[in-house]
C-alpha positions in Angstrom: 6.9 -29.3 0.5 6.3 -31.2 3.8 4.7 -29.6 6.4 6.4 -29.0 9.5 5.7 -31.0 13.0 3.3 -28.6 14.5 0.1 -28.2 16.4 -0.8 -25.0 15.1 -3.3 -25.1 12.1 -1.6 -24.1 8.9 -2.6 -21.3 6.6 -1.4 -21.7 2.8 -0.4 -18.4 1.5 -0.8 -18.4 -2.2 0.3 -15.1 -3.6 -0.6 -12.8 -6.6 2.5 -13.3 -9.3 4.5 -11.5 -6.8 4.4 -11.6 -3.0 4.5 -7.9 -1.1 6.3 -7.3 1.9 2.7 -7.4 4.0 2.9 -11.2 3.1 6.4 -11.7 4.1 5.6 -10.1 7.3 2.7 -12.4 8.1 4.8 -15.3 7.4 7.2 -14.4 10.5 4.3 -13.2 12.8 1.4 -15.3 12.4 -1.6 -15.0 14.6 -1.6 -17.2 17.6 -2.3 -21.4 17.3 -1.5 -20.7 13.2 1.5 -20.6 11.0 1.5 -20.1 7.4 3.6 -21.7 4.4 3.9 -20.5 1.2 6.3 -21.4 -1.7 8.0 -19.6 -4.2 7.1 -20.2 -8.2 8.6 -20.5 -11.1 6.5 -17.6 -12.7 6.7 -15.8 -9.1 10.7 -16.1 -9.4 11.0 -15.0 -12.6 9.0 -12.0 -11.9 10.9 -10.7 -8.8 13.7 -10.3 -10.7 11.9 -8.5 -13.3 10.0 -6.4 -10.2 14.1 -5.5 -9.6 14.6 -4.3 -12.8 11.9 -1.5 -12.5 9.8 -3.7 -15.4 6.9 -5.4 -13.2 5.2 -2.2 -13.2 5.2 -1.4 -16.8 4.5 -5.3 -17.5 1.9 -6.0 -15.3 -0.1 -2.5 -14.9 0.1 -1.2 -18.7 0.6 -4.2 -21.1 -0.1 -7.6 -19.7 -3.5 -6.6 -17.4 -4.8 -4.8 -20.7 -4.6 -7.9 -22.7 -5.6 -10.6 -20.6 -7.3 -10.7 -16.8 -3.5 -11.8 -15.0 -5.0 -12.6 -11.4 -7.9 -14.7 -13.2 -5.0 -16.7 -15.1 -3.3 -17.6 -12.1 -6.7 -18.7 -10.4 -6.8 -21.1 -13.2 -3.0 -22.1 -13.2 -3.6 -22.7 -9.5 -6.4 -24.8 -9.7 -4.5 -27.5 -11.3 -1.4 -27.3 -9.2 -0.9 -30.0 -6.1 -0.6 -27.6 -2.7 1.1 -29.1 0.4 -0.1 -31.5 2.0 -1.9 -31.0 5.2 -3.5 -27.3 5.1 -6.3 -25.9 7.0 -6.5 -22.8 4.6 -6.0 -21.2 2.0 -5.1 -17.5 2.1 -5.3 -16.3 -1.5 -4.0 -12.6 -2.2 -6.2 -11.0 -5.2 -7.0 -13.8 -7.0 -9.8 -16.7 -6.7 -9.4 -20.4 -5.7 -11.4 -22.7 -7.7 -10.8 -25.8 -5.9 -12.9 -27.4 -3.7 -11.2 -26.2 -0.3 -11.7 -23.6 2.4 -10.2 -20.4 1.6 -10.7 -16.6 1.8 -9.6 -13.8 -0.4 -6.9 -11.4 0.3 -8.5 -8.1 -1.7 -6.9 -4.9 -2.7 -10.1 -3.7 -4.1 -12.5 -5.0 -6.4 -10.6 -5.0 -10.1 -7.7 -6.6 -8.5 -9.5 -9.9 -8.2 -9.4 -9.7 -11.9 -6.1 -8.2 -12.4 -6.7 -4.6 -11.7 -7.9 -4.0 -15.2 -11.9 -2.0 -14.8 -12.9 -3.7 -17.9 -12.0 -7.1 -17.4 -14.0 -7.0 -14.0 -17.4 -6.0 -15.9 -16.7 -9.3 -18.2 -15.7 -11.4 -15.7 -18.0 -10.1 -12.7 -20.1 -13.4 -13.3 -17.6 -15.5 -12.4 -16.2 -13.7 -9.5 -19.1 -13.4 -7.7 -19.9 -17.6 -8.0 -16.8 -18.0 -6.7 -17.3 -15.6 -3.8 -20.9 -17.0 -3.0 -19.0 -20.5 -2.8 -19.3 -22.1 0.4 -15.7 -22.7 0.1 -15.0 -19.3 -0.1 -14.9 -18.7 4.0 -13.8 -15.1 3.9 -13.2 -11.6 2.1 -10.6 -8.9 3.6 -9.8 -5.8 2.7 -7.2 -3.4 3.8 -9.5 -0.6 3.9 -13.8 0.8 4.2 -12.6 1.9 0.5 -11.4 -1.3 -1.1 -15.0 -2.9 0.6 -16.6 0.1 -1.2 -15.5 -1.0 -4.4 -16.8 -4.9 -4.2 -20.3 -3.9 -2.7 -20.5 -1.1 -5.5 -19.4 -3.3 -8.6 -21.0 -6.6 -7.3 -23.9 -8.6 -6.4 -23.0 -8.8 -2.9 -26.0 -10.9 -1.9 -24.9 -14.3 -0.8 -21.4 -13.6 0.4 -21.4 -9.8 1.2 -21.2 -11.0 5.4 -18.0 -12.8 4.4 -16.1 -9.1 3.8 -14.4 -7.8 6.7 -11.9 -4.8 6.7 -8.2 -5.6 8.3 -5.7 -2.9 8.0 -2.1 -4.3 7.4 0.1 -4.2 10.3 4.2 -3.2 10.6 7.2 -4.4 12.9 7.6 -2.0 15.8 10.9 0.1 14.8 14.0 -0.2 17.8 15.0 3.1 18.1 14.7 6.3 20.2 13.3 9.5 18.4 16.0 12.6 18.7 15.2 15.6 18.0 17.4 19.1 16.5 15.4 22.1 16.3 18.2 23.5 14.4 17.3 21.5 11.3 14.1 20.5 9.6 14.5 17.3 7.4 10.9 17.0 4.8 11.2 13.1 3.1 9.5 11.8 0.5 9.8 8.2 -0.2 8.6 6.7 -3.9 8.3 2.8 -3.9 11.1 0.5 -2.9 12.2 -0.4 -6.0 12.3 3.6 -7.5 9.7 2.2 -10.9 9.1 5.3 -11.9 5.7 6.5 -10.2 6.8 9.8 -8.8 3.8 11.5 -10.2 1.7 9.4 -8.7 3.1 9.7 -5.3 2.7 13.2 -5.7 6.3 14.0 -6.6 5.6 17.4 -8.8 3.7 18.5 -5.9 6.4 18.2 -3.1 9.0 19.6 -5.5 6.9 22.9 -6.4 5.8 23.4 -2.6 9.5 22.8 -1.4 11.0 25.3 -4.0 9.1 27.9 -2.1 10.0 26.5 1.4 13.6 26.8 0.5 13.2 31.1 -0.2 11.3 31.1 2.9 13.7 29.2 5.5 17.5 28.6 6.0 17.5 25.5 8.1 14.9 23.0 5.9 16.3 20.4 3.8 14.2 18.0 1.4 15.1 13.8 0.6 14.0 13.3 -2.0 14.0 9.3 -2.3 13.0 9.1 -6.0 13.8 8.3 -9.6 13.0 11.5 -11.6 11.9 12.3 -15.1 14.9 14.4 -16.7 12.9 17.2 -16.9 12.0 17.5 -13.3 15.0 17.2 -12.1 16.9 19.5 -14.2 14.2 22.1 -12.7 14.8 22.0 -9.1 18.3 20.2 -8.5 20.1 23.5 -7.6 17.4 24.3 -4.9 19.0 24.9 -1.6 18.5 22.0 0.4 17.5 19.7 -1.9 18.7 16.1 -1.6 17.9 13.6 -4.4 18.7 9.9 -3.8 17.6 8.7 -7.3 19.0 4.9 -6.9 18.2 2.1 -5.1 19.6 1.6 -1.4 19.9 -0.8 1.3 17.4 -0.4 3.7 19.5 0.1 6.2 20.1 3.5 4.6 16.5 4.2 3.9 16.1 3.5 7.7 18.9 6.2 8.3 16.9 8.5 6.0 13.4 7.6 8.1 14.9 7.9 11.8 16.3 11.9 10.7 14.0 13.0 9.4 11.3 15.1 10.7 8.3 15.2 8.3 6.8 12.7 6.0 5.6 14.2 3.1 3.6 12.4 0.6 0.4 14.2 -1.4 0.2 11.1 -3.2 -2.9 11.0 -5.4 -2.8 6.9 -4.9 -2.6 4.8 -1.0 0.8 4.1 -0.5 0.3 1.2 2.9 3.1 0.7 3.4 5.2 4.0 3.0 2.6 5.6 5.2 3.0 3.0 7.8 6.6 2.6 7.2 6.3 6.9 8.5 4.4 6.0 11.2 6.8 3.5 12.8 9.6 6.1 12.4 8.1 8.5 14.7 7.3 11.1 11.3 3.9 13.4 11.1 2.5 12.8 7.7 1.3 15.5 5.2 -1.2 14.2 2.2 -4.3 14.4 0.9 -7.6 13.2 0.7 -7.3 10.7 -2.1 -8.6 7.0 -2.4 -8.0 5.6 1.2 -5.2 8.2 2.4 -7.7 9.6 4.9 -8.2 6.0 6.5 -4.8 5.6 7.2 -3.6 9.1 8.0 -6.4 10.9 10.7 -6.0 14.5 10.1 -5.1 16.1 13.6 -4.0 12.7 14.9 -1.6 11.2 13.4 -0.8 13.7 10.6 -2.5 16.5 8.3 -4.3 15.8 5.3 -4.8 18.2 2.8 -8.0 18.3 -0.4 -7.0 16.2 -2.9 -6.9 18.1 -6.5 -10.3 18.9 -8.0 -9.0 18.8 -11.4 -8.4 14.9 -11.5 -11.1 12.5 -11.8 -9.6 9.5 -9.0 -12.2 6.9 -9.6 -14.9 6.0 -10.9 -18.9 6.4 -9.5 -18.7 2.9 -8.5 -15.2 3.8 -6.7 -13.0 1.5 -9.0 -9.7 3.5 -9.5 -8.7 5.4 -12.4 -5.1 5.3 -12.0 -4.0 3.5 -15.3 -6.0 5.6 -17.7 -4.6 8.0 -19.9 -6.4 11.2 -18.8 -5.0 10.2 -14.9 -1.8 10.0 -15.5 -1.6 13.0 -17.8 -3.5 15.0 -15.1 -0.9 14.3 -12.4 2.2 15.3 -14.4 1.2 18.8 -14.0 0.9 20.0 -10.7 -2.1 21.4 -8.9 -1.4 24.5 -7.8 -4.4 24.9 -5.4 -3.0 21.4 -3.7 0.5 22.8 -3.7 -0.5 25.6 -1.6 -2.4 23.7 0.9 0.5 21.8 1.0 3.0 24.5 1.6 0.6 26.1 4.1 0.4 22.4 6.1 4.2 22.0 6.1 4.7 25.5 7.5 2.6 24.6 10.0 4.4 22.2 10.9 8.1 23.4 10.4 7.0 26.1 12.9 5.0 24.3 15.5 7.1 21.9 16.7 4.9 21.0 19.2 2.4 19.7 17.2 4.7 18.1 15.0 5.8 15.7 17.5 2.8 15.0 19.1 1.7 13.8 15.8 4.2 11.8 15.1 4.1 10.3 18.6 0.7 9.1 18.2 0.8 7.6 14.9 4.0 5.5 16.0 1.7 4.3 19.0 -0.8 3.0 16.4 1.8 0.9 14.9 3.3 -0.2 18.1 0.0 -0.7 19.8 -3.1 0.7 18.0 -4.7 -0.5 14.5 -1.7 -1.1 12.6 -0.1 -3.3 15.0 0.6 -6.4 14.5 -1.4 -7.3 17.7 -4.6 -5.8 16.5 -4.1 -7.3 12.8 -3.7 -11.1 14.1 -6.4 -10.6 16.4 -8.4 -9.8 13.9 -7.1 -12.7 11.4 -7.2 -15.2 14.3 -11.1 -15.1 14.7 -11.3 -15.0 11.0 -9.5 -18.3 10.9 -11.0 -19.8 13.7 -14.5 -19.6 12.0 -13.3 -20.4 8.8 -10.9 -23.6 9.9 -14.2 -24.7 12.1 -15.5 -28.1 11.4 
């Protein structure tokens, strides 16, 4: 890979085994006098296609993270393969660089570094925190006060705990004019892009309980459901006036449709979906949730949406803040509906079906934070840029 003919300094974005759509994004809008490259494995191909076929998930999360630390792995693979010539930076996304270069480190939260796996970060914590004291190691973000939470509560900080700084992602501005129908409510809740099979997680039992007793209560709501769901589930509610199930993937030029109609986002998710919640945001929709891991931090309850108390019953994370979402007692917790969260969230959507007011004011404001507030793209590569002007400095 040659570089291109450019004065800007250039940023090497080395990706996890898969690169998100955050990544992508940064790629087209860089932060000003930079640009980034990045190139597209063998391993990283083969596992797209696999992240199409609803198997990355299940591979990654419950198999291959249990039996071996993956992000360390591809620390090590990386450290032995050439990058391009002429880069200022590295920008590694959960995972360490062990050669001798500048570079800072893209971080979900603390595990991730690892793999995501709890256990493998108390084996390996040695070894992450040499690497982070490095004085190649130029930089630490996270996406969230959470995700910093977990690497000052899980690691010797000392040495390298000024180098973490919290940047929130940032989304395109959306081109398109908000309408509005009294006439019709529209509720939409959105699993992940590629549908692989976390609607529990995303608080999918909830929404369907709440909205079987918003459908008795009014005649004009209806519910997308954006979803794959277990057999059982569906068979439940699918005659429920007003229900709407799109249980297969889509272009996103229909998801878009889906996003510009409707009225409220509603997504008690009991893990942080970035980039659904911002994706909400953009499209002019107040957000219902509730206060689990960094939901709060993204959504501001009476700003730009309502968050609700996250169930009592479910143990999220650990003392030291590392998240408990791949354990067995999690995920057979949120198969069964909370029904002191589903009333809060009835009570919040009500609300909001019936003040419509405060619905759009909401909504307004949390599609100015994308457009011009902490999840633009403004703030975020203002923030990078002085990041990489101290760590590029000489």
């Amino acid at each position: 890979m040659k570089q291109p003919m450019s004065k800007n300094k250039t940023i090497y974005l080395e990706p996890s085994w898969r690169m998100h759509s955050f990544y992508q994004e940064l790629i087209s809008h860089p932060p000003e006098g930079y640009l980034f490259l990045a190139r597209q494995t063998t391993q990283e191909n083969t596992y797209d296609k696999l992240a199409k076929l609803n198997l990355s998930y299940l591979l990654q999360r419950k198999i291959i993270n249990r039996l071996m630390p993956l992000n360390l792995v591809k620390a090590y693979i990386e450290r032995f393969r050439k990058k391009p010539d002429g880069i200022d930076l590295t920008y590694a996304v959960n995972h360490l660089v062990f050669r001798k270069e500048p570079w800072i480190l893209d971080c979900e939260y603390a595990a991730t570094i690892i793999g995501g796996d709890n256990g493998h970060l108390k084996h390996f914590r040695g070894t992450v925190e040499k690497a982070l004291k490095s004085s190649y190691c130029r930089g630490i973000i996270c996406w969230h006060n959470m995700a910093k939470e977990t690497l000052i509560s899980n690691l010797n900080c000392e040495g390298f705990e000024n180098k973490i700084i919290t940047i929130p992602p940032a989304t395109p501005q959306k081109q398109f004019v908000k309408t509005f129908d009294d006439s019709k409510i529209k509720l939409l809740f959105v699993n992940s892009s590629n549908i692989s099979g976390q609607f529990e997680r995303k608080g999918g039992i909830e929404v369907m309980e709440a909205f079987a007793a918003l459908s008795n209560k009014f005649n004009n709501l209806e519910m997308v459901v954006r979803s794959d769901l277990p057999n059982e589930v569906k068979n439940k509610y699918i005659g429920i006036k007003g229900l709407r199930i799109i249980d297969k993937i889509i272009s996103w030029q229909q998801m878009e449709q889906e996003f510009e109609t409707a009225d409220i986002f509603v997504a008690p998710t009991h893990v942080t979906p970035y980039q659904a919640f911002l994706d909400a945001m953009s499209y002019e929709l107040p957000i219902i949730t509730i206060d689990a891991w960094a939901n709060s931090e993204i959504v501001e309850n009476g700003k730009t949406g309502i968050v609700c108390k996250k169930s009592k019953i479910i143990q999220y994370y650990t003392k030291t803040h590392l998240p408990l979402w791949d354990t067995h007692e999690f995920t057979k917790k949120i198969a069964i509906a909370d029904p002191i969260v589903v009333s809060e969230i009835l009570d919040k959507t009500i609300l909001l079906i019936e003040n419509s007011i405060l619905r759009r004011k909401l909504g307004a404001q949390g599609r100015w934070e994308v457009e011009h507030g902490r999840f633009s793209i403004q703030h975020r590569n203002e923030k990078l840029k002085n990041l990489f002007d101290k760590a590029t400095k000489e």
